[in-house]
C-alpha positions as CSV (number, residue, x, y, z in Angstrom):
1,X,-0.6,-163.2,43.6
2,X,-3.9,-165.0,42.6
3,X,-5.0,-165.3,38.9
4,X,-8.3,-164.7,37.2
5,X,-10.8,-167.2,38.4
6,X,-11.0,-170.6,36.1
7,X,-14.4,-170.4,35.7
8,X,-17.3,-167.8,36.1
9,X,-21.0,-167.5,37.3
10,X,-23.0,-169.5,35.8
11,X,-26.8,-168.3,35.0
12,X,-29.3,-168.6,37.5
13,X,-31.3,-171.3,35.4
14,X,-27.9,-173.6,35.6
15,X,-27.7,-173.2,38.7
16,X,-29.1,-176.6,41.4
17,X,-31.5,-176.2,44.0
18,X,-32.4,-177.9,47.0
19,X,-33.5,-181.5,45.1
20,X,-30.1,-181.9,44.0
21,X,-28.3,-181.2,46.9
22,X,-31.1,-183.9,48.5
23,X,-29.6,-186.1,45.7
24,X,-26.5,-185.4,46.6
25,X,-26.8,-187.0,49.7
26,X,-28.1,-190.2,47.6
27,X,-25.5,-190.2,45.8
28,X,-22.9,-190.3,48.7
29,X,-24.7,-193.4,50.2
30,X,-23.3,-195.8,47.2
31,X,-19.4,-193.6,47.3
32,X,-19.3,-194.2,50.9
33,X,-20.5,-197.7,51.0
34,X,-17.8,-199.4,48.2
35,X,-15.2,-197.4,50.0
36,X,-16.3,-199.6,53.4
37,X,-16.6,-202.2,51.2
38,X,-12.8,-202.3,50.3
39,X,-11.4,-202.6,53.5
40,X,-13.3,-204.4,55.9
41,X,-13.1,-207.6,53.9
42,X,-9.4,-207.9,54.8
43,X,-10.3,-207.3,58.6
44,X,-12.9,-210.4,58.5
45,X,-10.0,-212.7,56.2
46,X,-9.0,-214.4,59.8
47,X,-12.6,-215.1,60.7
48,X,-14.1,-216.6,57.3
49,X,-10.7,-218.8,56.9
50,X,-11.7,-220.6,60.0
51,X,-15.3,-221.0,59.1
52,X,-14.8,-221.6,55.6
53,X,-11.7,-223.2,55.2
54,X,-10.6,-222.2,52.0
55,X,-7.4,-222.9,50.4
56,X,-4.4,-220.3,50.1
57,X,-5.7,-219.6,46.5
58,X,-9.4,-219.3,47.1
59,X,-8.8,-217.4,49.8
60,X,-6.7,-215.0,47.7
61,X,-9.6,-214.9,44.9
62,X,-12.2,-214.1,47.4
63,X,-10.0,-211.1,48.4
64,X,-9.0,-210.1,44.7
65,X,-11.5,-211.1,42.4
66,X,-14.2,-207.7,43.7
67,X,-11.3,-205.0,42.7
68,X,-10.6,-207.2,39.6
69,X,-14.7,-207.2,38.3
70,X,-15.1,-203.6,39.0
71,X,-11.6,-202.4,37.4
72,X,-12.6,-204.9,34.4
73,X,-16.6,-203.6,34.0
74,X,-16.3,-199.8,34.3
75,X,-15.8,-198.3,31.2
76,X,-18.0,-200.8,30.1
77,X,-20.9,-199.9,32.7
78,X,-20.2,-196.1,32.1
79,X,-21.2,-196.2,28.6
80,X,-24.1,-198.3,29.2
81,X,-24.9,-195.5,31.6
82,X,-25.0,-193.3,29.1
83,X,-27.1,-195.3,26.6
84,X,-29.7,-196.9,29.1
85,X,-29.9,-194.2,31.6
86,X,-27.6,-193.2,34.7
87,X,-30.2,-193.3,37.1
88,X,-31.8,-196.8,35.6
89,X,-28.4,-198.1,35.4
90,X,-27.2,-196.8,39.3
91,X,-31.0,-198.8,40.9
92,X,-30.3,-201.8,39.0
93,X,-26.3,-201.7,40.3
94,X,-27.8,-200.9,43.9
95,X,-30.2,-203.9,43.1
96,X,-27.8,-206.1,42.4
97,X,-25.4,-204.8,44.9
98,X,-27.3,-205.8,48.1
99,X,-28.4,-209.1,46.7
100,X,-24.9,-210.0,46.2
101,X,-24.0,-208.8,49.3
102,X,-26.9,-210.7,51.2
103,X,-25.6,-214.0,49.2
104,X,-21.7,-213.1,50.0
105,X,-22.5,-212.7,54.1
106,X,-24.8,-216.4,54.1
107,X,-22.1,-217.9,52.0
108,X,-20.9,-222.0,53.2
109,X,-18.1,-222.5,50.8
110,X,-15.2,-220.4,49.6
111,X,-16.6,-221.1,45.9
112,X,-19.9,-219.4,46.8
113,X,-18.3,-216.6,48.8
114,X,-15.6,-216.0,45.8
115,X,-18.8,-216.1,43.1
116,X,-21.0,-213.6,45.5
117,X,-17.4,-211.5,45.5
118,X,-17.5,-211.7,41.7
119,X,-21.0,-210.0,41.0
120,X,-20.0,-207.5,44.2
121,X,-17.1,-206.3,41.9
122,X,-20.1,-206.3,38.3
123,X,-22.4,-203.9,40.4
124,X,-20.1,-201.7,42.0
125,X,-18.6,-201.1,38.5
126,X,-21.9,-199.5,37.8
127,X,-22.3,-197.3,40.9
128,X,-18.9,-195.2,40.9
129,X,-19.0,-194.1,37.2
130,X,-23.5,-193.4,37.4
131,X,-22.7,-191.3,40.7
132,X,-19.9,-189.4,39.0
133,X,-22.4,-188.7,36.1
134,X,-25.1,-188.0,37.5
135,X,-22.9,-185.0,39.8
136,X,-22.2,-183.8,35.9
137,X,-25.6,-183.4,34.8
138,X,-27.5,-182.2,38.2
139,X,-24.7,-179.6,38.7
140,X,-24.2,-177.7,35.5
141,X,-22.6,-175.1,37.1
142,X,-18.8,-175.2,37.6
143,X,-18.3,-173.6,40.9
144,X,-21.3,-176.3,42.1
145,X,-20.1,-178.9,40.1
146,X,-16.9,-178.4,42.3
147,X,-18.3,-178.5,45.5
148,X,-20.5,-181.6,45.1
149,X,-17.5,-183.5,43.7
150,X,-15.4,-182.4,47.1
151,X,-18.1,-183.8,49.0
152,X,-18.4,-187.0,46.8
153,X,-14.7,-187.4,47.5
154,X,-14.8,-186.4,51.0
155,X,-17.3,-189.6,51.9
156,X,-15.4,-192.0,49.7
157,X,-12.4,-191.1,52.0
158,X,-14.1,-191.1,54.9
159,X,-15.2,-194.6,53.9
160,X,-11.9,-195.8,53.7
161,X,-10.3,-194.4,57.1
162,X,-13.8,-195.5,59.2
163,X,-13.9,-199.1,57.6
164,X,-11.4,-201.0,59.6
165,X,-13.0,-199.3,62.9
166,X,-16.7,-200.2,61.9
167,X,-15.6,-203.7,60.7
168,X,-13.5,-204.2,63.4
169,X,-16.8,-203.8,66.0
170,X,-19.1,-205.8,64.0
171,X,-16.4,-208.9,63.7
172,X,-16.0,-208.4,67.5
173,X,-19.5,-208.6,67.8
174,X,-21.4,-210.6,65.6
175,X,-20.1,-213.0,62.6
176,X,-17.4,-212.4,59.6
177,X,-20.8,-212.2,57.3
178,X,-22.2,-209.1,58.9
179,X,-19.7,-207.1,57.7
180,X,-21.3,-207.5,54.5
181,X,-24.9,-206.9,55.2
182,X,-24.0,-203.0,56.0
183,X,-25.1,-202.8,52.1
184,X,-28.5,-204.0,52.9
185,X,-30.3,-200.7,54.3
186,X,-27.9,-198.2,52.6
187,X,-29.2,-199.9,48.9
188,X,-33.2,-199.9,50.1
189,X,-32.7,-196.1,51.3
190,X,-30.8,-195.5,47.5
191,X,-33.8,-197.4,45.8
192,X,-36.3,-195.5,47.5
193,X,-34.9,-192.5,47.2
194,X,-33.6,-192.2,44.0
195,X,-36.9,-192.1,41.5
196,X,-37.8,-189.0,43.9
197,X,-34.4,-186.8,44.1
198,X,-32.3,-187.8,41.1
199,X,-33.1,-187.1,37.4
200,X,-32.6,-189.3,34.3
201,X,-30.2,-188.7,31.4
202,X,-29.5,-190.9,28.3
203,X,-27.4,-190.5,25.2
204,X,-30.5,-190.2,22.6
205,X,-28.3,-191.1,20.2
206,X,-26.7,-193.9,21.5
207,X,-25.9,-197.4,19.6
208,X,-25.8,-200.8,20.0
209,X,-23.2,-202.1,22.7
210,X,-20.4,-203.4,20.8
211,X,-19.9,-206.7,22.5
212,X,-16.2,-207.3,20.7
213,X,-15.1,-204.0,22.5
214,X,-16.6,-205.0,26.0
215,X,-14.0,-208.8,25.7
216,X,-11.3,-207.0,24.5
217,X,-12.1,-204.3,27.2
218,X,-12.3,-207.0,29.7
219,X,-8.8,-208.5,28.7
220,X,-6.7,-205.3,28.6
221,X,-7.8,-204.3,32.1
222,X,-8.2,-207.8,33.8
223,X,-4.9,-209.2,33.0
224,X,-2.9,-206.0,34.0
225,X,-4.7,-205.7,37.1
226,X,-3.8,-209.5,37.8
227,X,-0.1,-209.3,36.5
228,X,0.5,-205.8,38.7
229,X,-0.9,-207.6,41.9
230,X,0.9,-210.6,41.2
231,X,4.1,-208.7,40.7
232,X,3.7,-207.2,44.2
233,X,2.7,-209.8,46.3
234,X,5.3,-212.8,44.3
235,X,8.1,-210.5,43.2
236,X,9.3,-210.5,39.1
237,X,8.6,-213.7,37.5
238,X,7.2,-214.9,34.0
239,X,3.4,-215.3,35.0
240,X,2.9,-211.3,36.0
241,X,5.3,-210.3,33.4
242,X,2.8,-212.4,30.9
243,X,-0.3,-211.4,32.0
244,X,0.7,-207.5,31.4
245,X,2.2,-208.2,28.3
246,X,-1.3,-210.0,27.3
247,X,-3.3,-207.0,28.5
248,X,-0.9,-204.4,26.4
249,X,-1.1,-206.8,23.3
250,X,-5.3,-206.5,24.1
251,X,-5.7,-203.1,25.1
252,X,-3.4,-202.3,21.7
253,X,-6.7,-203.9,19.9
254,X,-9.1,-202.1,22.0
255,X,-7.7,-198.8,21.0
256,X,-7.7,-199.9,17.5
257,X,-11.5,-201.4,17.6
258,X,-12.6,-197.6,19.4
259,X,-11.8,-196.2,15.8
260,X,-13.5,-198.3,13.5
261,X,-17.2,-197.7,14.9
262,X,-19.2,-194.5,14.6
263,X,-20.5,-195.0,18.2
264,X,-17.5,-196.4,20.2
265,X,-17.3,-197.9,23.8
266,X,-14.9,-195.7,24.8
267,X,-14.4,-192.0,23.0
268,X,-11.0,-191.7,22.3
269,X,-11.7,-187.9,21.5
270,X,-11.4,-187.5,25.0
271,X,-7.7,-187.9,25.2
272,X,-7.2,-185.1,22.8
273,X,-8.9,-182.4,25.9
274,X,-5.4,-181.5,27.7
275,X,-7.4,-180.9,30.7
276,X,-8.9,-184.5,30.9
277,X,-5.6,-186.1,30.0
278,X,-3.1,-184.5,32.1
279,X,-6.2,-185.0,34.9
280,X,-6.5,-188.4,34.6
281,X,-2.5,-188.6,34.2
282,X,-1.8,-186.6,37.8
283,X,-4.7,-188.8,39.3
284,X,-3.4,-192.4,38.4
285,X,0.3,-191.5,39.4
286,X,-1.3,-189.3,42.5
287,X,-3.6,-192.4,44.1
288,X,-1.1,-194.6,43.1
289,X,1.2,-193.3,45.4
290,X,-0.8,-192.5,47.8
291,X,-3.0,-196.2,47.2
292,X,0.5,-198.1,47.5
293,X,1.6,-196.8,51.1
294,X,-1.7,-196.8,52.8
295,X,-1.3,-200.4,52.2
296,X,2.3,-200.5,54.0
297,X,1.3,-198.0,56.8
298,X,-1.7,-199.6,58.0
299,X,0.6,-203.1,58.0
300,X,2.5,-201.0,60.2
301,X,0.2,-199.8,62.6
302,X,-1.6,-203.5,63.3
303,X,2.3,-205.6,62.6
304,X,4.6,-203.3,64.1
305,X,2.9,-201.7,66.3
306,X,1.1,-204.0,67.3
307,X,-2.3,-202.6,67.3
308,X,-5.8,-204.1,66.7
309,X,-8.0,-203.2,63.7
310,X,-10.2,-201.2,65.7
311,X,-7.4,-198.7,67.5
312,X,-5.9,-199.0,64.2
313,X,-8.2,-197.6,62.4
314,X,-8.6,-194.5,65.3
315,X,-4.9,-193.6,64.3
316,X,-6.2,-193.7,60.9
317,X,-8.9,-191.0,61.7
318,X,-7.1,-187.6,61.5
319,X,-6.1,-188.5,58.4
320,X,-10.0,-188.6,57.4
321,X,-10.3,-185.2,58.9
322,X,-7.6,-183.8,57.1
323,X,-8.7,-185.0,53.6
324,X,-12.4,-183.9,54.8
325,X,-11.4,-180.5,55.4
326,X,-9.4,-180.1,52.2
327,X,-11.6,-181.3,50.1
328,X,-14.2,-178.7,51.5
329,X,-11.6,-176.0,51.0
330,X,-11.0,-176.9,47.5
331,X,-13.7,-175.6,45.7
332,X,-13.4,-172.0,47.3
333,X,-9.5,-172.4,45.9
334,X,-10.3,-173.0,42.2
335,X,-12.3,-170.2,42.4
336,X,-9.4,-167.6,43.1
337,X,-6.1,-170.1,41.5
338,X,-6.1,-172.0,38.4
339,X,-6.1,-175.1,38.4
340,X,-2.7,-176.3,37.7
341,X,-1.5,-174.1,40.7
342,X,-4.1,-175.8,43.3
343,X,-3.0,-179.4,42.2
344,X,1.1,-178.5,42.0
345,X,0.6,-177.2,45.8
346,X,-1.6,-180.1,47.1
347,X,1.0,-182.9,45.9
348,X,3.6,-180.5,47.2
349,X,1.9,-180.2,50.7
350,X,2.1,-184.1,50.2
351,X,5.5,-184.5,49.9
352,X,6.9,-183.3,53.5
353,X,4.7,-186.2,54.8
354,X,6.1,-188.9,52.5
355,X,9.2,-187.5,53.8
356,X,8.2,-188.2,57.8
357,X,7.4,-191.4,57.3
358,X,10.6,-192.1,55.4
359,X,12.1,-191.7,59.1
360,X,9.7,-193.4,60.8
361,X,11.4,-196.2,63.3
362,X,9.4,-198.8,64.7
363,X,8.7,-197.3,67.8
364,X,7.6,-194.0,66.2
365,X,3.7,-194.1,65.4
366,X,3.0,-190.6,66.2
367,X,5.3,-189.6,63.5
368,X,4.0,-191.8,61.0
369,X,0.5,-190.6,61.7
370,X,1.4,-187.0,61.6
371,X,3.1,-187.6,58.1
372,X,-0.2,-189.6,56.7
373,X,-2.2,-187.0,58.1
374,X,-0.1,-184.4,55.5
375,X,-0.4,-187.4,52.8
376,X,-3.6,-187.4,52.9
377,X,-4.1,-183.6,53.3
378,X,-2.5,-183.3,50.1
379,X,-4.9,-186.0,48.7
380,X,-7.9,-184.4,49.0
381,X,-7.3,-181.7,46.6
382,X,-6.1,-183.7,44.0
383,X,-9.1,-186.4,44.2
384,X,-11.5,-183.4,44.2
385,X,-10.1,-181.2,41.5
386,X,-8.7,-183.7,39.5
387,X,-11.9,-185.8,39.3
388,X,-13.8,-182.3,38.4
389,X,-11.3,-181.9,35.7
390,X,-12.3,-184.9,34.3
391,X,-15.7,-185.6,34.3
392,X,-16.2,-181.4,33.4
393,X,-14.4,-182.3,30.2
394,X,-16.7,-183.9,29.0
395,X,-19.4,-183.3,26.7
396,X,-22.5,-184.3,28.6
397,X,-23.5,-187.7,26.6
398,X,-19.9,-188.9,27.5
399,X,-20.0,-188.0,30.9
400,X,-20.2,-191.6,31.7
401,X,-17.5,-192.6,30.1
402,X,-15.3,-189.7,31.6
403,X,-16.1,-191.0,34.6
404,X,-15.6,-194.8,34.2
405,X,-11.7,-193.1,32.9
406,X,-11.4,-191.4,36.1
407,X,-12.3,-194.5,38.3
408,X,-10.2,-196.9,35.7
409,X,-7.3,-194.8,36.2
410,X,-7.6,-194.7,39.8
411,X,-7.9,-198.9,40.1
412,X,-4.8,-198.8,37.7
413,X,-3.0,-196.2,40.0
414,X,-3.8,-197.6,43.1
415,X,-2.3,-201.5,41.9
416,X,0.6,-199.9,40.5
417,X,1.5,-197.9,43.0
418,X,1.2,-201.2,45.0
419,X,3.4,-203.2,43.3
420,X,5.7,-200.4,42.1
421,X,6.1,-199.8,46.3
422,X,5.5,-202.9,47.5
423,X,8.5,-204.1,45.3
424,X,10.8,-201.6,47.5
425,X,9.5,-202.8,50.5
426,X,9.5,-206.7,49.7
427,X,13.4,-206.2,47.9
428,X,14.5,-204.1,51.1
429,X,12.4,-206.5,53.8
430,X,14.2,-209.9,52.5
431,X,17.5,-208.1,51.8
432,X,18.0,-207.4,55.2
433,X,16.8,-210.9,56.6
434,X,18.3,-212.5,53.7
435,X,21.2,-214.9,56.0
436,X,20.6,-213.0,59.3
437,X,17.8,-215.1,60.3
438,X,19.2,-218.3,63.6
439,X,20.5,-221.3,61.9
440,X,18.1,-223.0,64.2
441,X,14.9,-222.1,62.3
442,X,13.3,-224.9,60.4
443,X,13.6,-224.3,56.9
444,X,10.2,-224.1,55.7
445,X,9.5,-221.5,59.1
446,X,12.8,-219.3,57.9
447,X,11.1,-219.8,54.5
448,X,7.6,-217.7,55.8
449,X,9.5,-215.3,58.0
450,X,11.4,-214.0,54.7
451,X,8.4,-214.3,52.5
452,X,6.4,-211.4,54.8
453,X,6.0,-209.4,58.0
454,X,2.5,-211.1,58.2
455,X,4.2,-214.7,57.6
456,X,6.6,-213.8,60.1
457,X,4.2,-212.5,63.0
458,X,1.6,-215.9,62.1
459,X,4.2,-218.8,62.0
460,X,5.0,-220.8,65.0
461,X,8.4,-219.6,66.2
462,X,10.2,-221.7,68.9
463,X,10.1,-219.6,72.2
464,X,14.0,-218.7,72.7
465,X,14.0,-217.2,69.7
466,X,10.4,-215.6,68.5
467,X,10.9,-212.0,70.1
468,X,14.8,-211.8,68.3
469,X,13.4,-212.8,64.8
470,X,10.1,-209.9,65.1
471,X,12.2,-207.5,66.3
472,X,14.3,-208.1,63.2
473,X,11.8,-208.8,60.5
474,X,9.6,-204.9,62.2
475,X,13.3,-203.1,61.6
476,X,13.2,-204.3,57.9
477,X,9.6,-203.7,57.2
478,X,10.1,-200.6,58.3
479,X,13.2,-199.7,56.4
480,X,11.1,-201.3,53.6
481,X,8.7,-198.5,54.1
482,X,11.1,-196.2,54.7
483,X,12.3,-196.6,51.2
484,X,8.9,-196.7,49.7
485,X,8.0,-193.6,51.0
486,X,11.3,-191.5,49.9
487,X,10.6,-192.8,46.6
488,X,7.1,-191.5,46.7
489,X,8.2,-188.3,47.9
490,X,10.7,-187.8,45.0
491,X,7.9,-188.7,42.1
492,X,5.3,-186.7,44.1
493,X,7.7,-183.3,44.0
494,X,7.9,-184.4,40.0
495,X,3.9,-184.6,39.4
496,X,4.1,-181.3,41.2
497,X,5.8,-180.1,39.0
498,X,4.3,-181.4,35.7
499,X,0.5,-180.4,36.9
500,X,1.7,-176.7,37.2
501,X,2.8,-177.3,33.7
502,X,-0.1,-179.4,32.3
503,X,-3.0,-178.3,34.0
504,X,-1.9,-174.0,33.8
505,X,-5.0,-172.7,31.8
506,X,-8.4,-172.8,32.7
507,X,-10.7,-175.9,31.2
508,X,-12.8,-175.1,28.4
509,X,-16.5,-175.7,30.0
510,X,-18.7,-177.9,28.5
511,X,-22.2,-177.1,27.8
C-alpha cells in the first residue's frame, strides 16, 4: 500500500525548461570529472614512482593530500558560494581546476606534483557544493529537483566505476601525466558554457567571511580526515588517536564560534530540520559503508584475482548500470512512497549483497560482482534521495552550505567507513598470517607480507616458496573482507531501520 505523495505539483512558473536541463548537462561535466579524478590517480601510482622517485611519504601525500584539501575547503567554499555567487564561484573553481591539473600532469618532482595535488583538492572543494546549489535554485520544483539530482548522482557514479578503465588505457598508452589532462577540455567546455545556460544566485545579504571560523574549520575536518586514514592504513596508535582528538577539541570551538556571529560560516539552524539531519546521518553511515568496501573489493579483483586495472574496472561496470538505473527510478518512487520508506528499502536491497560477498572465496569473482552489483543498486537511491533531502531543506540562501554538509559528510563517511572496515580486514589479514608464514623468509620480507596483500604480491619472494605464501596471504584478505562485509551488512539492516523511523513524514519544502 502506497502513501500520499511527499510532495505536489508545483506551478507552472516553478517549473525548468529546456536552459536548465542544457545546464544540467554542464553541471554533470565537473560531478563526473572529480569522480574520475579520484581513482585514476591510484592506477598511475606505479608509473609516477618510477619517474619521479618519491619517497614512501611523498608518495603517500601526493595520493592523500587532494581528498584532504577538498574535505577541509567545502563548507568553507559553499558559503562563499552563497555570498560571491554560485556560478562566479563554480568558473573560477573550473579555472583553477584545469590549471592545476595542467601543472600536476608536467610535474618533475614529487614536491611539485604533491603542491599541484594540493590546489586540485582547493578547486574541487568549490565545484561539488556550486553544482549541488545551483540544481537547488534552477529546479524549484520538487519532483524536478529530484530528477536532476538522480542524474547528478548517476554521472558521479558512473565516474567512479569508468575511472580505472579510462585511466587504465591512457597509462597504457601515453604517460602517468595524461591521466590528468582529461580536466583540460571538460573545464573550457564548463567555462564556455556556463555564462550561457546557468543562472547566478547570491545571498544579498551576506557578510564578511569570518576568517577565525574558516582555521578552525580547516582544523576540525583536516586532522580527522588525517587521523581516520592513518588509523586504517597503520592500525591504533597515539598519532591517529591524537589528530582526531585535536579535530574534536577544534570542531568543539567551531560549533561554539557558528553562534556568536549574526552571519555564520556554517548555519547551525540547519541541524534543527529532522529531514536534513537524519539525511545527512543515513548518508555518512550509507557511503561509508559502501566507500569502505569498494576499496577492499576492487583490491580483490586486481590482487586476488589477479586482474589488470583495465578488466578490472569492466567487472566494475554492472555495478555502474545498476546504480544508473536506480537512480533514474528514484524520482518516480518519491513520488508514490515517502521518503523514509524509499531509503529503508534501498539499504535493505543493499544488504543481501554485503551478505554475498561475505562468502566470497578467492576463486569466486562472479559472486562478488553480483553482490556489488546489489551494493551498489542499493546505493543509488540513497545518494539520490538523500542528497535531495538535504539540499531541499534548505532555505535558498543556505543552499550552499547544505550542500558543502552533504559532500562533508560524505568525505567523512567514506574515510570512516575505511578505517572502521579496513580495521577488520587488516586485524583478520595479519591474524591469520600472524606465525604461519616459512621460517625461511627474511625478516624484513615476512615483515611486508604481514603488513599487506599489496606488500605481499610486490616483495621479492624466494621462488620455492612465493606461490605458498600468496595463496595464503589471498585466503586471509579474503576472509578479511569477508568479515568486513558481514559487518556492513548488519549496520546496513540497522540504518534501514532508523531511516523508516527518521525520515517517515514528508519534508517541509522550502520556498
Amino acid at each position: 500500500m502506497t502513501s500520499v505523495s511527499p510532495v505536489s505539483p508545483a506551478p507552472a512558473d516553478l517549473r525548468a525548461g529546456p536552459r536548465e536541463w542544457l545546464g544540467l548537462f554542464v553541471l554533470t561535466l565537473p560531478t563526473v570529472l572529480l569522480a574520475l579524478d579520484a581513482t585514476v590517480l591510484n592506477l598511475a601510482v606505479p608509473h609516477l614512482g618510477a619517474d619521479l622517485e618519491p619517497t614512501g611519504a611523498e608518495l603517500l601525500w601526493a595520493v592523500d593530500i587532494y581528498g584532504f584539501m577538498i574535505a577541509g575547503f567545502l563548507v568553507t567554499m559553499g558559503r562563499l558560494g552563497d555570498r560571491i555567487g554560485r556560478r562566479r564561484l563554480l568558473m573560477a573553481g573550473a579555472l583553477g581546476f584545469g590549471l592545476a591539473s595542467a601543472l600536476a600532469a608536467v610535474s618533475t618532482s614529487p614536491e611539485m606534483l604533491i603542491a599541484a595535488r594540493a590546489l586540485l583538492g582547493i578547486a574541487g572543494a568549490t565545484l561539488m557544493p556550486s553544482t549541488l546549489a545551483l540544481i537547488s535554485t534552477m529546479f524549484k520544483d520538487p519532483r524536478q529537483r529530484g530528477v536532476a539530482i538522480s542524474v547528478w548522482v548517476t554521472c558521479f557514479s558512473v565516474g567512479v566505476a569508468v575511472g580505472p578503465v579510462l585511466g587504465g588505457a591512457l597509462l597504457e598508452w601515453f604517460w602517468w601525466g595524461s591521466v590528468f589532462l582529461l580536466a583540460l577540455p571538460v573545464m573550457a567546455l564548463l567555462l564556455v558554457a556556463a555564462p550561457l545556460l546557468l543562472p547566478e544566485y547570491r545571498d544579498p545579504e551576506a557578510g564578511r567571511i569570518d576568517l577565525a571560523s574558516v582555521v578552525l574549520s580547516l582544523l576540525t575536518v583536516l586532522p580527522v580526515i588525517y587521523g581516520v586514514k592513518h588509523l586504517a592504513e597503520h592500525g591504533p596508535g597515539p598519532l591517529a588517536a591524537g589528530a582526531v582528538l585535536a579535530g574534536v577539541v577544534f570542531g568543539a570551538l567551531f560549533v561554539l564560534r557558528q553562534r556568536r556571529p549574526a552571519d555564520p560560516l556554517l548555519d547551525l539552524r540547519l541541524f534543527a530540520n529532522r529531514a536534513f539531519s537524519a539525511a545527512l546521518l543515513v548518508l555518512l553511515l550509507g557511503l561509508g559503508l559502501m566507500g569502505g568496501l569498494y576499496l577492499f573489493v576492487t583490491q580483490y579483483l586486481q590482487l586476488v584475482a589477479g586482474l589488470s586495472p583495465i578488466v578490472a574496472g569492466l567487472w566494475l561496470l554492472p555495478a555502474a548500470v545498476a546504480v544508473t538505473a536506480a537512480s533514474s527510478l528514484t524520482p518516480a518512487l518519491t513520488r508514490r512512497l515517502r521518503p523514509g520508506y524509499v531509503l529503508g528499502g534501498a539499504l535493505l536491497l543493499s544488504a543481501p549483497g554485503y551478505v554475498m560477498i561475505s562468502q566470497v572465496g578467492t576463486g569466486d569473482l562472479p559472486l562478488l560482482v553480483t553482490g556489488f552489483v546489489l551494493v551498489y543498486t542499493g546505493i543509488g537511491p540513497l545518494m539520490a534521495l538523500g542528497t535531495d533531502l538535504v539540499v531541499g531543506s534548505a532555505p535558498p540562501d543556505r543552499a550552499g552550505s547544505a550542500a558543502a554538509m552533504s559532500e562533508t559528510g560524505m568525505e567523512f563517511g567514506i574515510a570512516l567507513g575505511v578505517a572502521g572496515l579496513g580495521s577488520a580486514v587488516t586485524a583478520v589479514y595479519r591474524g591469520e598470517l600472524g606465525g604461519t608464514l616459512p621460517g625461511s623468509l627474511p625478516g624484513p620480507v615476512a615483515e611486508t607480507v604481514r603488513d599487506t596483500l599489496a606488500g605481499a604480491v610486490a616483495a621479492d619472494l624466494p621462488g620455492p616458496v612465493a606461490a605458498q605464501v600468496l595463496e595464503r596471504a589471498r585466503e586471509a584478505f579474503t576472509d578479511g573482507l569477508n568479515l568486513a562485509a558481514g559487518i556492513a551488512a548488519a549496520v546496513v539492516t540497522v540504518l534501514a531501520v532508523a531511516a523508516v523511523a527518521l525520515l517517515r513524514q514528508p519534508p517541509p519544502e522550502q520556498g
